[in-house]
C-alpha positions in Angstrom: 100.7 206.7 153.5 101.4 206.5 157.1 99.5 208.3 159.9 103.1 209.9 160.7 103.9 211.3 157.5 100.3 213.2 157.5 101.4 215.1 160.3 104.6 216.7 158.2 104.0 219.9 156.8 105.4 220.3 153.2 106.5 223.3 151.6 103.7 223.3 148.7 102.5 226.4 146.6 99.1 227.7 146.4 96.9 225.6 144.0 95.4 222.6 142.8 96.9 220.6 139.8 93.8 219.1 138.6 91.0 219.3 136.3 87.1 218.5 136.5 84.9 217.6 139.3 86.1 215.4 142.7 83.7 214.5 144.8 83.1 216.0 148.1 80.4 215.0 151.2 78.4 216.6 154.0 76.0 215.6 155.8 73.3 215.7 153.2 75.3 213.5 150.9 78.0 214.2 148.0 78.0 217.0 145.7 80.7 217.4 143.0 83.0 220.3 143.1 85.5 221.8 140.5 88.7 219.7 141.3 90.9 222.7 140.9 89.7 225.1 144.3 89.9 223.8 147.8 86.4 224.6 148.8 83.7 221.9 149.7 80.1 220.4 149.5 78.7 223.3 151.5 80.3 226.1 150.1 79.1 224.2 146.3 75.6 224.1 147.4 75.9 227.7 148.5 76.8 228.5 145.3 73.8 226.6 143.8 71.2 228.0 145.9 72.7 231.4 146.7 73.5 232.5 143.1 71.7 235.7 143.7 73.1 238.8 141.9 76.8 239.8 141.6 77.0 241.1 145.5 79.8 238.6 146.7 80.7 238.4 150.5 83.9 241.1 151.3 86.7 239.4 150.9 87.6 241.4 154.5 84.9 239.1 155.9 87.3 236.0 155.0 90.6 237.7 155.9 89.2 238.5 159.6 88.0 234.5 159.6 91.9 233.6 159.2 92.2 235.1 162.3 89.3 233.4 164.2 90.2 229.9 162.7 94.4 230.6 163.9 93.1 231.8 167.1 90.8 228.9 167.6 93.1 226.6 166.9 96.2 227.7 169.0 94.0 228.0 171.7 92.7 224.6 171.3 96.5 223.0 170.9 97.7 225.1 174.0 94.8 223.3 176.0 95.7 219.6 174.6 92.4 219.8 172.6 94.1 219.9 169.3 97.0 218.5 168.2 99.7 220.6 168.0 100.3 219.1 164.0 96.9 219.6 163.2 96.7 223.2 165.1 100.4 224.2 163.0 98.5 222.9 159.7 95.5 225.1 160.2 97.4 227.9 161.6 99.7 227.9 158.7 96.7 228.3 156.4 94.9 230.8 158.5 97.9 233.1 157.8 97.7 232.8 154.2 93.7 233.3 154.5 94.4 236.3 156.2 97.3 237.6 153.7 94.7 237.5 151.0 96.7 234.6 149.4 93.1 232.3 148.7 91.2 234.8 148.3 89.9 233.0 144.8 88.8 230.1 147.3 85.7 232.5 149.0 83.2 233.4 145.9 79.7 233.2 148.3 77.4 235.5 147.9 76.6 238.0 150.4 72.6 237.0 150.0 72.9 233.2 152.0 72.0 232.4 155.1 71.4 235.4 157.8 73.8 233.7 160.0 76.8 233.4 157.7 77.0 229.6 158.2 77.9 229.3 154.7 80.6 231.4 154.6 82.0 229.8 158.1 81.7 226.3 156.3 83.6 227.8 153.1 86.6 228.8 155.3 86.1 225.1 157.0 86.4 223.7 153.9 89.6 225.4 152.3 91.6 225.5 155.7 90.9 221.8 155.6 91.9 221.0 152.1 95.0 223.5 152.0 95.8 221.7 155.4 95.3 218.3 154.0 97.1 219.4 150.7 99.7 220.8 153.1 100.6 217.5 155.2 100.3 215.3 151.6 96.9 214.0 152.0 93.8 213.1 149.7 91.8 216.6 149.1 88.1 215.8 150.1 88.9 213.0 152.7 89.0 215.3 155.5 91.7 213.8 157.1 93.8 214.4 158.8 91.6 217.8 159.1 88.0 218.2 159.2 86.1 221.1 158.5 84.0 221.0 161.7 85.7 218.7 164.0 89.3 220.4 163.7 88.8 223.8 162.1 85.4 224.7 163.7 86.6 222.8 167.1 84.7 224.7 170.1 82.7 226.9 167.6 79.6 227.6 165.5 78.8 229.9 162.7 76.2 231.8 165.4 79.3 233.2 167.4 82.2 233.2 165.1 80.6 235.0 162.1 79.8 237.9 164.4 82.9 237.8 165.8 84.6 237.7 162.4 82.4 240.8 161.1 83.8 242.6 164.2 87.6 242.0 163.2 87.1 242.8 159.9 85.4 246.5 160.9 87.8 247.2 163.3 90.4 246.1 160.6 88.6 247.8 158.2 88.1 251.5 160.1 91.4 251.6 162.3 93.4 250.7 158.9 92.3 251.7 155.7 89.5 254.8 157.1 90.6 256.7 160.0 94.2 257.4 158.2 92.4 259.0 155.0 89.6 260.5 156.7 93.1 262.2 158.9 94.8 263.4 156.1 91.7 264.6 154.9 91.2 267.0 158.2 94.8 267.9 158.1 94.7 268.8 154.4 91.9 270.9 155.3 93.3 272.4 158.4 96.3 273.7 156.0 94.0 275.2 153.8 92.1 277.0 156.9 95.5 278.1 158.5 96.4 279.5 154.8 93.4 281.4 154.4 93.2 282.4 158.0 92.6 286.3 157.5 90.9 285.9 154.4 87.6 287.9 154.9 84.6 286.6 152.8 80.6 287.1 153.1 78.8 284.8 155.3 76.0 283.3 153.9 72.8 282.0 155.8 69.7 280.1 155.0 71.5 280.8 151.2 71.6 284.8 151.6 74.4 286.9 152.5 75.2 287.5 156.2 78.4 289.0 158.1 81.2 288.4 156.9 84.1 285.9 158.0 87.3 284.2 157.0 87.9 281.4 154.8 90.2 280.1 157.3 87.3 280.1 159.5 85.0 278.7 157.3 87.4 275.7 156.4 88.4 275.6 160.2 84.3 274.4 160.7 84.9 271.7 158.0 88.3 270.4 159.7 86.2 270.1 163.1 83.2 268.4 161.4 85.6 265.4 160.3 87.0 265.5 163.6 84.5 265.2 165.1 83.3 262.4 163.4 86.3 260.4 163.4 86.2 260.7 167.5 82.5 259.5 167.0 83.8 256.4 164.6 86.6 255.4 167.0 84.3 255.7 170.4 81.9 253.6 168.5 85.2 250.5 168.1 84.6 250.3 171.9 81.4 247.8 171.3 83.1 246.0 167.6 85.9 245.4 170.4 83.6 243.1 172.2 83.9 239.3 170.3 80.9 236.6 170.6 83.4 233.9 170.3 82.6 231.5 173.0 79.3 231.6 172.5 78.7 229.1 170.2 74.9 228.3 169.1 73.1 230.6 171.7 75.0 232.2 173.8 75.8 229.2 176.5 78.9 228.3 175.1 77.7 224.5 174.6 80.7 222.5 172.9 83.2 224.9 173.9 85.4 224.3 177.1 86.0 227.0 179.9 87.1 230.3 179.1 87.0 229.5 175.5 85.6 232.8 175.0 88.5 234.6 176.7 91.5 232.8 175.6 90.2 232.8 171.9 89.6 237.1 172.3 93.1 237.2 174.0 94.6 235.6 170.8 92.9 237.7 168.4 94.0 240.5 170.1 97.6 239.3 170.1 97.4 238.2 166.6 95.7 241.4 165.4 97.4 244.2 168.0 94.0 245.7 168.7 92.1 245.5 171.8 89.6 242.8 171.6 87.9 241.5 174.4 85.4 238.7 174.8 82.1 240.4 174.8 80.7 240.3 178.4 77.0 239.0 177.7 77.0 236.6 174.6 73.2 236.2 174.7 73.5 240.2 173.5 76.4 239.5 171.8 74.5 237.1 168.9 71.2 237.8 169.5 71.8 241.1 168.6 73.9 243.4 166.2 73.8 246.2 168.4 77.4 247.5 168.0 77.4 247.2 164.4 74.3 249.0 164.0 75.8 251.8 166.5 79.3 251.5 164.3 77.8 252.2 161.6 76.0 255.1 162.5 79.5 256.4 163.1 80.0 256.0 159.6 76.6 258.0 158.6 77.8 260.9 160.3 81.0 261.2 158.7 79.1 261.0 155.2 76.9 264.1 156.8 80.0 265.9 157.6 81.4 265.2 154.4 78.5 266.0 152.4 78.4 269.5 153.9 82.1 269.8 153.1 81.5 268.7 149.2 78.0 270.5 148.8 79.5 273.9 150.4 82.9 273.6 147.8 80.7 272.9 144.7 79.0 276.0 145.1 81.2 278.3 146.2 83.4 277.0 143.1 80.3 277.4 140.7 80.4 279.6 137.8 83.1 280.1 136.3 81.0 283.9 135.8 77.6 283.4 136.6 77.7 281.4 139.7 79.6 282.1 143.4 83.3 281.6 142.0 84.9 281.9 145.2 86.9 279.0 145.3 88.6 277.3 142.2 89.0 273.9 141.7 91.5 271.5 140.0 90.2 270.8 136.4 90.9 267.4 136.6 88.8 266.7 133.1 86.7 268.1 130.6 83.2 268.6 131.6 80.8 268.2 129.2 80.7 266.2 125.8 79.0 269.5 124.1 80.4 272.3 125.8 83.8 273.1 125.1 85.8 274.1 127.9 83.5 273.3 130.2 85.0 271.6 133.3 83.0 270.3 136.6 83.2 269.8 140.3 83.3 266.2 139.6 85.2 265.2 143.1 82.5 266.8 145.0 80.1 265.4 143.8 81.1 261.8 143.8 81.8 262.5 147.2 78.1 263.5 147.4 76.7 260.1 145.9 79.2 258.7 148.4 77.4 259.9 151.3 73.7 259.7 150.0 74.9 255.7 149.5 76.3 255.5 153.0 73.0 257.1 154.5 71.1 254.5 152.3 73.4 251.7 153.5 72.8 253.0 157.1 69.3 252.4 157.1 69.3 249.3 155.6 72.1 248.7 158.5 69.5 249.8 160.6 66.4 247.9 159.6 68.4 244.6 159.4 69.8 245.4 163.4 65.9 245.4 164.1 65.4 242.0 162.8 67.4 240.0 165.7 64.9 237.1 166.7 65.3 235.5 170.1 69.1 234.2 170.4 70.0 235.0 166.9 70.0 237.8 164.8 69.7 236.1 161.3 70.5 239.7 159.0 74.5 239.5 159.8 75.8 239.3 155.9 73.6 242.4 154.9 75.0 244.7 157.5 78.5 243.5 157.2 78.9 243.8 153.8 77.0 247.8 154.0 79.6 248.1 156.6 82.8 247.4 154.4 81.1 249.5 151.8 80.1 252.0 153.5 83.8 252.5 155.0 85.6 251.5 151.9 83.9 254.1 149.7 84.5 256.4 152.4 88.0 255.7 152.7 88.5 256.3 149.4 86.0 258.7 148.5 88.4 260.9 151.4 91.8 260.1 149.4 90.4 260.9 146.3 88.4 264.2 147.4 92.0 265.3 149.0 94.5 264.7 146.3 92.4 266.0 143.6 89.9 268.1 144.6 91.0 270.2 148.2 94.9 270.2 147.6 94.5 271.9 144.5 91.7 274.4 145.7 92.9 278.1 145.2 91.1 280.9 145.8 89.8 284.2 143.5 90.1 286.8 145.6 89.2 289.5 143.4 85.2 287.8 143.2 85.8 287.5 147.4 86.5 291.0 147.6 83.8 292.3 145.2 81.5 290.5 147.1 82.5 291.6 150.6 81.9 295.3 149.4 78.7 295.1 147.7 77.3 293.1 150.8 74.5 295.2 152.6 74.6 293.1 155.8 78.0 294.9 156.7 75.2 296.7 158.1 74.7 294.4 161.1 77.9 295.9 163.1 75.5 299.4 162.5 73.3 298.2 165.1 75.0 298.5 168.0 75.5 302.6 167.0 72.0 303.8 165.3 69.5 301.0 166.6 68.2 298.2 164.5 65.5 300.0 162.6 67.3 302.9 161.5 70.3 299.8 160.0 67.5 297.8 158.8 66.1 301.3 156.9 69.6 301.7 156.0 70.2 298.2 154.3 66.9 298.7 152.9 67.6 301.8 151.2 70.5 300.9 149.9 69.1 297.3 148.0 66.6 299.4 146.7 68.3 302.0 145.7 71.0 300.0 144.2 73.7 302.1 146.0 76.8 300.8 148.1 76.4 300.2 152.2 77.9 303.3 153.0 76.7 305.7 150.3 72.8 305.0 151.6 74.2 305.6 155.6 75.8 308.5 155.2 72.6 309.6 152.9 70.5 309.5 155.9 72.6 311.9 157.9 72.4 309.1 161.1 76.1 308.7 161.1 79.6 310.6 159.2 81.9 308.6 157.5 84.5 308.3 160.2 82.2 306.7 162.2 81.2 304.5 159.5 84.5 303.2 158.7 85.4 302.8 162.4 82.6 300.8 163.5 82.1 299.0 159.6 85.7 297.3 159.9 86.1 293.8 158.2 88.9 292.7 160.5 86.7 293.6 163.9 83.8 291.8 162.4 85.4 288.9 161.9 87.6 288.8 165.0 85.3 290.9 167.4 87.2 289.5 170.2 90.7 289.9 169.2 
């Protein structure tokens, strides 16, 4: 076939019409591959030697490569590196890597090598077959695309694996997390607004305390998530930051002049999101800094929501013989022996959730620690707890909303009752009698197993008037209104 007719790109499905084994070569010799996939010798031998449980490399991990590799390659095409056939082949495949469309081409494992060369080399290899494929070559000949000279032109695995586990976070949090973790605070904002003069006992360290409002109870919740997701998104500053340009350790050897700018620049066009090159790469790969930090982010959002879940399943326990303050959906039956029985279940998956997340976070952690001279060698470990982390989050957060905190409704009746028999109405006494004479007072009336106000007034240190003037819900739980 003719050099010239190489360079036109065909319009040709997804998929390759053959059967068996072709062979394929790297620089440790050939190694047969299923003739069917587009992947190479490198991602094969991966396969072989990596074949290590059922934890496969997030498929996010890929989709953010598509736009490293399109990035790469327009900027290497715009500076007469590449040419602008080749660059158009490889960019035309980047975008269906990045749509998901060959996403049965990327079945590493997530336990390979610490610097994700393997994965890098997979996304080499199919780029360069589709490509080839594409412009009605021979699959395997690398030509007219290589895997490392065209697709991996001014790059390595050491700065564009990083850089690809950055896009894919920032992907990851800013469009699939943040937007259910939001509807999640506004869900529970509703509720606090609803239940704004809702007065209910307090409870500390597990015993009753003053009293306040749902609304203000749920209003605390609502804040917590807040306040994390302000926590997750000022923690995007650092994922921002690309090591692409970089290269093996941080000199940028092999890449030309502002490589590392041009190639952020494009990722941030192609993405919308503000990604910079990172300012130091020797940080940049020899550490995993702002993923460690990142997630982090994410471990406090699993605290919040784990507060959130815990405090719902008990106030919902009972139906009779526990809090039964709140009532939740019945989504399903509860128990296999008990009839009727039916369980907080959205609560507490949300509650495995977030003990996972914290366990993921300190694995996160330990693996940030392990950064050795100009390469930290731990990078698939923390990126895939960081798309789990976030994903389970993300959904955890839409789950827990639609069918656990929508359909919350409250008994009022079991609120009331409790509010009335509460003896620590007998804190807003204080202020009146002294402390010791409303301690005696509280006292007497637990042990007496009379009401608040029956043991005051028994004591002769204030009349009812003054009781029910100073003992006033609505002051008590809005002293400053």
């Amino acid at each position: 076939m003719a050099a010239q007719e190489l360079y036109v790109l065909k319009q040709i499905p997804i998929g390759v019409d053959a059967t068996g084994k072709r062979k394929e070569t790297d620089s440790m010799g050939e190694v047969e591959v299923p003739a069917d996939h587009y992947w190479g010798a490198q991602t094969e031998r991966s396969l072989i030697h990596f074949a290590i449980g059922d934890d496969r490399m997030p498929k996010q991990v890929y989709h953010a490569y598509g736009y490293v590799k399109n990035a790469a390659a327009l900027v290497n095409a715009a500076a007469g590196r590449l040419d602008r056939r080749q660059a158009d082949a490889i960019s035309t495949v980047a975008d269906e890597v990045i749509a998901g469309k060959l996403d049965s081409e990327f079945p590493l494992f997530v336990w390979q090598s610490g610097s994700g060369t393997q994965s890098n080399m997979n996304v080499n290899e199919v780029i360069s077959n589709r490509a080839i494929q594409l412009l009605g070559g021979v699959l395997g000949s690398k030509a007219p695309i290589h895997p490392n000279d065209h697709v991996n032109m001014a790059q390595s695995s050491n700065d564009t694996f990083p850089t690809a586990m950055h896009i894919a976070s920032a992907l990851e949090v800013k469009k699939y997390l943040l937007p259910r973790v939001e509807a999640l605070a506004s869900a529970i904002e509703d509720k606090a607004k609803q239940w704004r003069d809702v007065v209910k006992i307090g409870r500390t360290h597990l015993e009753d305390a003053v009293p306040v409002t749902v609304g203000q109870e749920w209003s605390g919740y609502a804040v917590q998530l807040r306040d994390a997701m302000a926590l997750i998104d000022r923690s995007l500053e650092g994922i921002y930051q690309l090591a692409a340009g970089g290269t093996v350790v941080g000199t940028g050897l092999n890449a030309p002049p502002h490589f590392g700018e041009d190639i952020a620049a494009k990722i941030a066009e192609l993405t919308g999101m503000p990604f910079v090159t990172a300012p130091n790469k020797f940080a940049a790969q020899g550490s995993l800094d702002a993923m460690v930090n990142a997630h982090a982010a994410l471990r406090s959002l699993a605290v919040a929501l784990m507060k959130i879940a815990n405090d719902m399943r008990w106030l919902a326990s009972g139906p009779r013989c526990g809090l039964g303050e709140l009532v939740l959906p019945a989504n399903e039956p509860g128990s296999s022996i008990m009839p009727g029985k039916v369980n907080p279940t959205q609560c507490e998956a949300m509650v495995m959730i977030c003990i996972q997340v914290i366990g993921d976070d300190t694995a996160v952690a330990f693996a940030g620690s392990q950064g050795n001279f100009e390469l930290n060698a731990m990078r698939p470990i923390i990126i895939n707890n960081f798309i789990h982390s976030a994903r389970i989050l993300a959904d955890g957060c839409e789950k827990f909303r639609v069918f656990s905190v929508d359909g919350t409704m409250l008994n009022e009746k079991r609120i009331v009752q409790f509010v009335q028999n509460s003896l620590m109405l007998v804190t807003a006494l204080s202020p009146v009698i002294g402390y010791d004479k409303a301690s005696k007072i509280a006292h007497k009336a637990h042990e007496e197993e009379t009401t608040l106000k029956e043991a005051a007034l028994a004591t002769g240190w204030i009349d009812e008037k003054a009781f029910d003037q100073v003992v006033d819900l609505k002051k008590m739980v809005f002293p400053h209104n």
